[in-house]
NUZA-474308 format. One line per 5 residues: number of its first residue (from 1); their letters; for each residue x, y, z of C-alpha. Coordinates in Angstrom, 2 decimals, padded with zeros to 5 digits, m for minus. Last residue first. Example, Ala and Ser with C-alpha at 12.3 -4.5 7.8 and 13.67 -1.06 7.14 Angstrom:
<midrens>
2> sa> 013.67/m001.06/007.14  012.30/m004.50/007.80
</midrens>
This chain:
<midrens>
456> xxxxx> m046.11/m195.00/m066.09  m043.21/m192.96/m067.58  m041.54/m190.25/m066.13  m042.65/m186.77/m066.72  m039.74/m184.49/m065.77
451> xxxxx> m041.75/m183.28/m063.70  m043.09/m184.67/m060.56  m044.39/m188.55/m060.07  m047.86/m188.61/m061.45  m049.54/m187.45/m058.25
446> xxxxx> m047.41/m184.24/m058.19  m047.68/m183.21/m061.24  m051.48/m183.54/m060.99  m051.51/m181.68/m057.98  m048.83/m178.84/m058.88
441> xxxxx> m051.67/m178.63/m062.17  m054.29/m177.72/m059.71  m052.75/m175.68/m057.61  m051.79/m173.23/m060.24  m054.76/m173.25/m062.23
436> xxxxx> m056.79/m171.76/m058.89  m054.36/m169.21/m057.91  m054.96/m168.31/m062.17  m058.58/m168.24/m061.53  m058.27/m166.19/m058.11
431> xxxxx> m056.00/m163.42/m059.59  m058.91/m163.88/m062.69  m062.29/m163.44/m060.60  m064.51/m163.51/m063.42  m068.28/m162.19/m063.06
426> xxxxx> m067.54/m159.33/m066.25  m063.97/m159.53/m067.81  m062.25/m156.42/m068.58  m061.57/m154.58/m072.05  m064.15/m151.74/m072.02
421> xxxxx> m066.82/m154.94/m071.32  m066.31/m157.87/m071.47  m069.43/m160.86/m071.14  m071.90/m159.03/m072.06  m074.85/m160.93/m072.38
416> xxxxx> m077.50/m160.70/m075.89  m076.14/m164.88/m077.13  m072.65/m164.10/m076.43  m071.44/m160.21/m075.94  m067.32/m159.75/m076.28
411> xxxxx> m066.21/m156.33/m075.95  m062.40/m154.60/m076.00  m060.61/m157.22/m078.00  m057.42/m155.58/m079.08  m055.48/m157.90/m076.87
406> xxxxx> m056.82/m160.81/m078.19  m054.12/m159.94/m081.25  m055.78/m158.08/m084.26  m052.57/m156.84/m086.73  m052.93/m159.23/m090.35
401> xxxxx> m056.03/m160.84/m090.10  m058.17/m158.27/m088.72  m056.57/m155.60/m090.41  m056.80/m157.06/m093.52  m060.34/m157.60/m093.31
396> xxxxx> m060.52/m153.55/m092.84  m062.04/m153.12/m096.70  m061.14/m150.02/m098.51  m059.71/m146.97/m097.10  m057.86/m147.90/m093.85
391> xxxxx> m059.22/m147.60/m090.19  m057.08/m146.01/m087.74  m054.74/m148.06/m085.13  m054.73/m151.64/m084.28  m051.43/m152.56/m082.05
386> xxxxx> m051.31/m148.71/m080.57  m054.63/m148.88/m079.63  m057.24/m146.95/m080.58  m058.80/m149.50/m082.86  m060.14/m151.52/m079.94
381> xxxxx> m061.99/m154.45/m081.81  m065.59/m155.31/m081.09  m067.18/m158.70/m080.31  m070.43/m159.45/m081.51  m072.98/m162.83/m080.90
376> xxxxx> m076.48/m162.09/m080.87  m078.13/m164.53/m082.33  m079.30/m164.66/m085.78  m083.03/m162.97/m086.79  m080.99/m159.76/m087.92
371> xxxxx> m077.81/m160.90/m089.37  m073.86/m159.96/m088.08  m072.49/m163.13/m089.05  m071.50/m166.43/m088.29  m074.44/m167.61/m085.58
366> xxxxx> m078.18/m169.04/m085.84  m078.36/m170.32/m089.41  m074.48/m170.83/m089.54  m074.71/m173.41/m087.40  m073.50/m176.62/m089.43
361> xxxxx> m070.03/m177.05/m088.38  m068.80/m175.94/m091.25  m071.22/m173.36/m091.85  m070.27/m171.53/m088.48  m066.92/m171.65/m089.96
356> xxxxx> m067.88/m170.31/m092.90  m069.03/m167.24/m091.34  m066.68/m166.51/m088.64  m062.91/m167.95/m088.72  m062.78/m169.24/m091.99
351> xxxxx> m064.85/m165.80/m093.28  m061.67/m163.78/m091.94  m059.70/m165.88/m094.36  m061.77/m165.02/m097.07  m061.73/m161.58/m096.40
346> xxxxx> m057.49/m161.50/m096.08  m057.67/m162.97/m099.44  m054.64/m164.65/m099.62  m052.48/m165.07/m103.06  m051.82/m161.82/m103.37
341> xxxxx> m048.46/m161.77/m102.04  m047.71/m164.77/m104.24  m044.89/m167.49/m103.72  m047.46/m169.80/m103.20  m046.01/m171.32/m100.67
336> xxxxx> m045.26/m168.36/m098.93  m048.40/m166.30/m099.62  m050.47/m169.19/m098.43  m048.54/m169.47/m095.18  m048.99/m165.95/m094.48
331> xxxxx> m052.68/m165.97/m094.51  m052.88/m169.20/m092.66  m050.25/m167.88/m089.72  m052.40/m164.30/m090.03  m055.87/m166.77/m089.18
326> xxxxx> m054.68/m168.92/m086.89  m053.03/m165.85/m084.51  m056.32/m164.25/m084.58  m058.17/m167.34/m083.62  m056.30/m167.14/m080.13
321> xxxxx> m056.64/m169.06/m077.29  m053.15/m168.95/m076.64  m050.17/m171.68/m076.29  m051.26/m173.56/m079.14  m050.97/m176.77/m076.82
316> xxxxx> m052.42/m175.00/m073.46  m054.48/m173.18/m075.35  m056.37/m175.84/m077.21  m056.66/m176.93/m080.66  m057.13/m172.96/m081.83
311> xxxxx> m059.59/m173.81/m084.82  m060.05/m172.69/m088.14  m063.33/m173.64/m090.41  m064.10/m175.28/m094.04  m067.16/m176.76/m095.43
306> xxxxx> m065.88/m176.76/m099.38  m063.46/m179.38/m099.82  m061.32/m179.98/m103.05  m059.60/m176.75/m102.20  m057.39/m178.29/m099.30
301> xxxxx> m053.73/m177.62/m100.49  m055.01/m173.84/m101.00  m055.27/m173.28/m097.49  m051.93/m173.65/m096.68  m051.42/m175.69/m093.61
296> xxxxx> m047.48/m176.41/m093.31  m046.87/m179.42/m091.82  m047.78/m182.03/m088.68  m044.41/m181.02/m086.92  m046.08/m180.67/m083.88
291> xxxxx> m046.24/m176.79/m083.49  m046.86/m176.75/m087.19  m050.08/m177.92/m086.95  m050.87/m176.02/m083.14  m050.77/m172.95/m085.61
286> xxxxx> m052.12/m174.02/m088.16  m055.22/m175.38/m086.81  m057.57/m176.16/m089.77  m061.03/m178.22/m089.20  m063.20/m179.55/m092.02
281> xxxxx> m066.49/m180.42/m092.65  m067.86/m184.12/m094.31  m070.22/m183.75/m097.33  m069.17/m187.93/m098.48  m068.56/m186.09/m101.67
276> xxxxx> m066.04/m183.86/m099.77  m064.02/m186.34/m098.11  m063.62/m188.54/m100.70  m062.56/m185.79/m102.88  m059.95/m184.84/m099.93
271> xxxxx> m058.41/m188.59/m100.50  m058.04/m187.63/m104.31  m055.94/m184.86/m103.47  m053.62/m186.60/m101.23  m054.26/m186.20/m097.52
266> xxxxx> m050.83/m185.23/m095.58  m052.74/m182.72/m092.83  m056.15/m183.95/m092.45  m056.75/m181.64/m089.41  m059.59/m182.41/m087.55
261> xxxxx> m062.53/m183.85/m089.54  m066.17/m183.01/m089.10  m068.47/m185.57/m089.72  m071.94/m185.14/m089.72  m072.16/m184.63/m094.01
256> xxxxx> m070.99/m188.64/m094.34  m068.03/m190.62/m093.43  m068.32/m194.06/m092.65  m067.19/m196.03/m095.67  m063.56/m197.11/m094.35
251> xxxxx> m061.66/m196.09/m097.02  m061.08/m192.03/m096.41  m060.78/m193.01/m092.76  m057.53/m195.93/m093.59  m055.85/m193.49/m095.59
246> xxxxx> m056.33/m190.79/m093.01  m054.77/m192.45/m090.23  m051.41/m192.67/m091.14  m050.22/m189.01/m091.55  m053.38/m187.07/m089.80
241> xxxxx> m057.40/m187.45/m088.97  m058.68/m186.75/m085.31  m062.68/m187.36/m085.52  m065.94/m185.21/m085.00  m069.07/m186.10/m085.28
236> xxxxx> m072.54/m184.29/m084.80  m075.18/m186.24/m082.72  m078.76/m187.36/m084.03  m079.01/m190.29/m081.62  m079.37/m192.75/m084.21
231> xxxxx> m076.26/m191.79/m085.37  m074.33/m192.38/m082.31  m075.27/m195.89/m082.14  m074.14/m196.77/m085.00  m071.23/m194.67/m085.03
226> xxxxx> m070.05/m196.86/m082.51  m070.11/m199.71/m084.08  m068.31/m198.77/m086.97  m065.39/m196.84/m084.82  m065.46/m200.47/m082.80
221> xxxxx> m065.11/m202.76/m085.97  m062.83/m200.54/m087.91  m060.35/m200.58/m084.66  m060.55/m204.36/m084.60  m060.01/m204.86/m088.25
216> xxxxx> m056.74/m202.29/m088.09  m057.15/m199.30/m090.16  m054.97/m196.92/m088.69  m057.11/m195.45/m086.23  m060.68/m196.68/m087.58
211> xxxxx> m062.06/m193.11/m085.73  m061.66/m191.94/m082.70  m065.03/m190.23/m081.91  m065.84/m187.17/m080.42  m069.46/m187.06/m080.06
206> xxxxx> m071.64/m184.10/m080.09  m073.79/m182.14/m077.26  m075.00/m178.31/m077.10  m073.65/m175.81/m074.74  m075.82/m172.75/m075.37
201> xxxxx> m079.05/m174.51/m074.58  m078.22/m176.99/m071.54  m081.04/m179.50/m071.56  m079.32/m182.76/m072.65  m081.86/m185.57/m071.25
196> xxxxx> m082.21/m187.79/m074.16  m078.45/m187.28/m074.90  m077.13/m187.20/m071.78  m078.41/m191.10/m071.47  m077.53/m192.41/m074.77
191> xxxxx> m074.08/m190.77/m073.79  m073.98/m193.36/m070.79  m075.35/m195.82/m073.09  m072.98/m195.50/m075.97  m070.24/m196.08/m072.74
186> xxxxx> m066.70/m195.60/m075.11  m065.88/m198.79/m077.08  m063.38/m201.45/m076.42  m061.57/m203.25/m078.94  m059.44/m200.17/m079.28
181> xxxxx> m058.47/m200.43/m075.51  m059.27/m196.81/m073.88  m055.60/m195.83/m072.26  m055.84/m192.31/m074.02  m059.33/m191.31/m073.32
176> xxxxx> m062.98/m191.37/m075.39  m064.94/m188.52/m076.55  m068.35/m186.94/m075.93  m068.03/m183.53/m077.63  m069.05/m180.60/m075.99
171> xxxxx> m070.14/m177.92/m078.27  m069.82/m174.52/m077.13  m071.37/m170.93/m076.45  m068.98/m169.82/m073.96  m070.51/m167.91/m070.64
166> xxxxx> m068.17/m169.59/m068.63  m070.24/m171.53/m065.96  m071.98/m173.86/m068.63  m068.48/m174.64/m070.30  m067.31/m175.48/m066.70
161> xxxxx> m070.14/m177.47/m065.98  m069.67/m179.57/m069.32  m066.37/m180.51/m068.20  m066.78/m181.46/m064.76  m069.65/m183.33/m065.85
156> xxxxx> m067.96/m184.99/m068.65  m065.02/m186.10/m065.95  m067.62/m187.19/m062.84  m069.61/m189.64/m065.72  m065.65/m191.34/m066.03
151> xxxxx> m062.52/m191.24/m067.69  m063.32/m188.86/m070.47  m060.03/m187.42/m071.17  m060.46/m186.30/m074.59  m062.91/m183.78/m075.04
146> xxxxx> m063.17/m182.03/m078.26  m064.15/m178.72/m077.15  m066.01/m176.86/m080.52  m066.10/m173.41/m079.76  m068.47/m170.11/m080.08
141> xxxxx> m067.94/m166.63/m078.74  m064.62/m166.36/m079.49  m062.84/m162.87/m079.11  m060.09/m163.37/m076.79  m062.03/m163.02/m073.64
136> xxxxx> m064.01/m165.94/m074.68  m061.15/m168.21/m075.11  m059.52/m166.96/m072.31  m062.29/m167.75/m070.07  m063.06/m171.00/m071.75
131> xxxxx> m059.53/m172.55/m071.52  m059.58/m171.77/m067.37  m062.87/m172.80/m067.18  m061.48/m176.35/m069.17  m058.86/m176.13/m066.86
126> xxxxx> m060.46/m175.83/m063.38  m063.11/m178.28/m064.67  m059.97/m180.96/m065.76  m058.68/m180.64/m062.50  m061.82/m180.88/m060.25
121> xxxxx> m062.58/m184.46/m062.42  m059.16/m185.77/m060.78  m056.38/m185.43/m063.54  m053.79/m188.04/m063.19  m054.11/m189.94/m066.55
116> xxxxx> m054.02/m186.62/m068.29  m050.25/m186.41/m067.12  m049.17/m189.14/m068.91  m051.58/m188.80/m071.92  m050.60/m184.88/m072.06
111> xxxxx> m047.13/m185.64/m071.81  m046.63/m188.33/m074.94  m048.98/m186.53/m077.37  m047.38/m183.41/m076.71  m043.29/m183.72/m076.80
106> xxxxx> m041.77/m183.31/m073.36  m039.59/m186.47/m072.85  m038.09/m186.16/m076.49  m038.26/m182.39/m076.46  m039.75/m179.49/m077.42
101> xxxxx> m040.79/m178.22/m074.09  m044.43/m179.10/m073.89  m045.17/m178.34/m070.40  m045.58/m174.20/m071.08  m049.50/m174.14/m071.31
96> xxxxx> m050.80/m177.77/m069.27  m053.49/m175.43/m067.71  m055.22/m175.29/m071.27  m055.54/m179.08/m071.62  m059.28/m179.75/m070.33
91> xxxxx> m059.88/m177.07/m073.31  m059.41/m179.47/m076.15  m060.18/m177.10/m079.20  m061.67/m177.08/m082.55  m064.15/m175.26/m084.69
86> xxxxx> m063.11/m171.83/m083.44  m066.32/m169.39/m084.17  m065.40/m165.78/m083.71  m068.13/m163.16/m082.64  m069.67/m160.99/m085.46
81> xxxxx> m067.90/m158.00/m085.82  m067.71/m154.50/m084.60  m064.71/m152.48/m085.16  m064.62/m149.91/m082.63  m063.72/m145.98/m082.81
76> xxxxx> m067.46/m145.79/m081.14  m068.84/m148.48/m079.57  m071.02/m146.45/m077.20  m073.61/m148.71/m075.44  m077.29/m147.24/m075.64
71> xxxxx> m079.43/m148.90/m073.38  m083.53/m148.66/m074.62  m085.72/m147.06/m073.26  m086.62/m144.73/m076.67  m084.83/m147.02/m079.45
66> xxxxx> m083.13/m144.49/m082.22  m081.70/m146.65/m084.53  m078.65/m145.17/m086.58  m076.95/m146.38/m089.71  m079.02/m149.77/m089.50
61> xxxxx> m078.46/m153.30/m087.90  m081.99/m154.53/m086.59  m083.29/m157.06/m084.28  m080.16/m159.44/m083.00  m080.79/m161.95/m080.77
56> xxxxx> m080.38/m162.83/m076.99  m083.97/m160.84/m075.72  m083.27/m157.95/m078.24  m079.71/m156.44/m079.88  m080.12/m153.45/m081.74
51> xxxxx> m077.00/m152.87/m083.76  m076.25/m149.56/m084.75  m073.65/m147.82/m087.67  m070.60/m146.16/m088.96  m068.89/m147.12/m091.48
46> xxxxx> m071.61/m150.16/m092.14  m070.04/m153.06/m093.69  m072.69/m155.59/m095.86  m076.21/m156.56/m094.96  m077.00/m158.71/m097.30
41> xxxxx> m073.00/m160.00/m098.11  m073.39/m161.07/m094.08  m069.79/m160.63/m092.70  m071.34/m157.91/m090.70  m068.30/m155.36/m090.50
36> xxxxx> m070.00/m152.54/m088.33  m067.87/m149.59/m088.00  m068.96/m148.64/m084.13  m071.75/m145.52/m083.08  m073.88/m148.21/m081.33
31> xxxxx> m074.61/m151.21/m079.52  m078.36/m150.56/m078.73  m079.80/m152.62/m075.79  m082.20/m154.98/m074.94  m082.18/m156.61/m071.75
26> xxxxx> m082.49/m160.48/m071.82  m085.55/m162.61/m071.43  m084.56/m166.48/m070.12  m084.85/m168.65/m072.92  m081.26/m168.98/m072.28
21> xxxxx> m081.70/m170.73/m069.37  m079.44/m168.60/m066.59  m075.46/m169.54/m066.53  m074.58/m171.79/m063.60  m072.79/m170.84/m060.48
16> xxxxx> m070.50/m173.15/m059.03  m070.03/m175.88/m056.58  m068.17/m179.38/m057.49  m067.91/m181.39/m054.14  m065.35/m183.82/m052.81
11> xxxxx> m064.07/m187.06/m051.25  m063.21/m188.20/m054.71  m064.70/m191.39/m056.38  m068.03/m190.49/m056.01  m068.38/m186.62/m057.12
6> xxxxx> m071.20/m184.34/m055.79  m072.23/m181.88/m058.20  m073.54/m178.95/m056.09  m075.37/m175.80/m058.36  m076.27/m172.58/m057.59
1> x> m078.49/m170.42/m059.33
</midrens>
C-alpha cells in the first residue's frame, strides 16, 4: 500500500510504502537444520534443531519437524537466536555518524541541538530509515527510538512512517526538542490524539519525557504535569537520567514500574534503591557512555536494580547500530574493574540484550526468546565466517558476546517476515539509501550555516 503524507510547512510530499497490518496471515515456514540457542531455560539450546514459524509467531521448536507444504529454509552451520532487543536509541540522529569530532565545537549535545534545529520533517524520516535499516540488518528486531526533535505533528509523522516502512518492531516515544522552554510542556493533546487513534501494531507508542531536569520548581512542575496526563493514557515512560539530574529524579516522587531510565551513570547506591522499589527499568549504553565521558558502565555498579536492558543510543552517536559491540564493551568492562576474568557471565550478558531486555521494557511475554506462543523474532549468526568460526564445547554465549559483529548476521525475520536473507537486505535499495542520507544532511548543513557548526 502506498501512502502520501502531505506536509504544511514545506512545499512537499512524504510517499512510501507501508508495512502490511500485522494481523495480516503470513507464510509458514520451517527454519531449520541451525544450533538453536532459545534463551528460554524451558526450551533450552538445541545442537541442531527446527523452528516452525506460523502466521507471525512461533509454533514449535523441536530436533526436526517435518511440515508437508510447508517452506523449509536451511539454517544450517547457523546460530539461531532470538532477535536482539536494544532498549534505547535516537534514530533521527543516525545520518549525523562522523560529526562529532571530539572537540569543543564538535562535542554531541552541542551539534546535534544546532544542527537538529534545521532538520525539515523529510530529514529526520531519511535518518530515522536510515537508523532502522542498519539497526535491523545488524541483528535487532526490536528498539526503543527516543525521539527528540519533535518540532511539529509533520516531525512524529516523519518519524513514525519511517519505523512503519522499515520492517523494525519499535517503540516510538513522544518526546520534546532542544529549544522547548522548561515552563512549557510538550502538546499532551496532540499525543492525546495519537494515542486514541494509534493503529500501527509493530510500532507501538510511549512518551519520552524530560524529566525534573535538575530539580528546579518550574521543571518539577511541568515533568509533574505532564506525567499526569500521560498516565492516564496508559503510555510507557522513558526519561534521560545522568551527573546532575539524577538526584533531583530519585527525589521528585514520580517514578513508578512505567518508567524506564536512560543511563543513570553517577547514581549512588542508595539512589538505585529508589529506583528499584519505585519498579522503574533500566537502560545501559556503554558504548555511547564512554563516548561522552559519562563513565565506565560496569554492570555490577547497578545490582540494586533488577529490570535491566542495553541499548545502542543511536548510530550516528555510537557510530553503529550495534548491540554486539554493547554487549563485549559491558563484558570487558566488568572484568576490568573487577579485576576478575570471571567476573562476566557471557550468558548473562547475552540475556541484557534479549531476554531481560524484553523484560525491562515490559514485553517479554510476546518477544525475548525463542518460545512457542511468542512472536517470531530470530536472527541467525554466520559461523562460517572467518570472524565467527566453529562452535565450541559448552555454551556459545561467549561467542556471541565476545566475536559477533553485525557482520556475522546472515538472517533477520521480525514478527514471521524475512527481512535478510543469506546476508542481504530484502525491499531495500541501499546505493539509493545512502544517495539519499547524503543529500539530506548537505541540506541541513547547509541551512544552518556549513560546518564548522557556528552558533545560532
Amino acid at each position: 500500500m502506498r501512502r502520501v503524507i502531505v506536509c504544511a510547512a514545506y512545499a512537499w510530499a512524504l510517499t512510501f510504502s507501508v508495512t502490511p497490518s500485522d494481523a495480516q496471515e503470513r507464510e509458514a515456514v520451517v527454519l531449520g537444520g541451525g544450533y538453536v540457542m532459545s534463551l528460554d531455560p524451558g526450551v533450552g539450546d538445541l545442537r541442531q534443531g527446527d523452528i516452525l514459524v506460523r502466521n507471525g509467531a512461533i509454533a514449535e521448536i523441536a530436533p526436526r519437524i517435518e511440515a508437508p507444504g510447508v517452506t523449509r529454509i536451511d539454517l544450517g552451520g547457523k546460530l539461531v537466536l532470538p532477535g536482539l532487543v536494544d532498549t534505547h536509541t535516537h534514530l533521527w540522529t543516525s545520518s549525523m555518524k562522523g560529526w562529532f569530532q571530539n572537540t569543543p565545537q564538535t562535542a554531541y549535545f552541542d551539534v546535534k541541538a544546532h544542527f537538529g534545529r534545521h532538520f525539515t520533517p523529510e530529514d529526520v524520516r531519511i535518518g530515522t530509515y536510515y537508523g532502522a535499516v542498519e539497526t535491523l540488518a545488524s541483528g535487532v528486531t526490536t528498539t526503543v527510538d527516543f525521539f527528540h526533535n519533535n518540532r511539529g505533528t509533520d516531525f512524529f509523522e516523519a518519524n513514525r512512517q519511517a519505523l512503519l516502512e522499515s520492517g523494525l518492531r519499535a517503540r516510538l516515544l513522544f518526546g520534546a526538542h532542544d529549544d522547548m522552554p522548561a515552563d512549557e510542556t510538550v502538546h499532551l493533546d496532540r499525543l492525546g490524539t495519537l494515542a486514541a487513534g494509534w493503529r500501527d501494531g509493530r510500532v507501538t507508542l510511549g512518551f519520552g519525557w524530560r524529566g525534573p531536569g535538575t530539580g528546579s520548581p518550574q521543571q518539577l512542575a511541568t515533568g509533574r504535569t505532564e506525567l499526569t496526563a500521560v498516565r492516564a493514557l496508559g503510555l510507557p515512560i522513558a526519561v534521560h537520567a545522568s551527573g546532575k539530574t539524577v538526584a533531583p529524579l530519585a527525589a521528585s516522587g514520580l517514578l513508578g514500574p512505567d518508567v524506564q531510565i536512560i543511563h543513570a551513570t553517577g547514581a549512588s547506591p542508595e539512589e538505585l534503591r529508589v529506583f528499584e522499589e519505585a519498579g522503574a527499568s533500566l537502560a545501559l549504553t556503554p558504548v555511547t557512555e564512554q563516548r561522552v565521558g559519562y563513565g565506565v558502565i560496569a554492570l555490577r555498579d547497578f545490582e540494586p536494580m533488577r529490570r535491566i536492558g542495553l541499548g545502542i543510543d543511536g548510530p550516528g552517536l555510537a557510530g553503529q547500530a550495534d548491540l554486539f559491540a554493547n554487549m563485549r564493551l559491558l563484558a570487558l568492562n566488568e572484568a576490568g574493574r573487577s579485576g576478575d576474568e570471571t567476573a562476566p557471565s557471557p550468558r548473562r550478558v547475552l540475556e541484557l540484550a534479549t531476554r531481560d531486555a524484553a523484560r525491562s521494557i515490559g514485553i517479554d511475554d510476546e518477544i525475548g526468546t525463542l518460545t512457542p506462543g511468542k512472536r517470531a523474532d530470530i536472527i541467525a549468526l554466520d559461523l562460517q565466517d572467518l570472524g565467527m568460526g566453529p562452535l565450541p564445547d559448552g555454551d556459545p554465549a561467549a561467542l556471541v558476546v565476545y566475536s559477533a559483529q553485525p557482520a556475522h548476521v546472515d538472517f533477520v525475520m521480525v514478527d514471521g517476515e524475512i527481512r535478510k536473507r543469506d546476508g542481504r537486505l530484502r525491499k531495500v535499495d541501499v546505493p539509493r539509501l545512502l544517495d539519499d542520507v547524503a543529500r539530506s544532511i548537505r541540506s541541513v548543513a547547509s541551512r544552518a550555516g556549513g560546518w564548522p557548526p557556528a552558533s545560532d
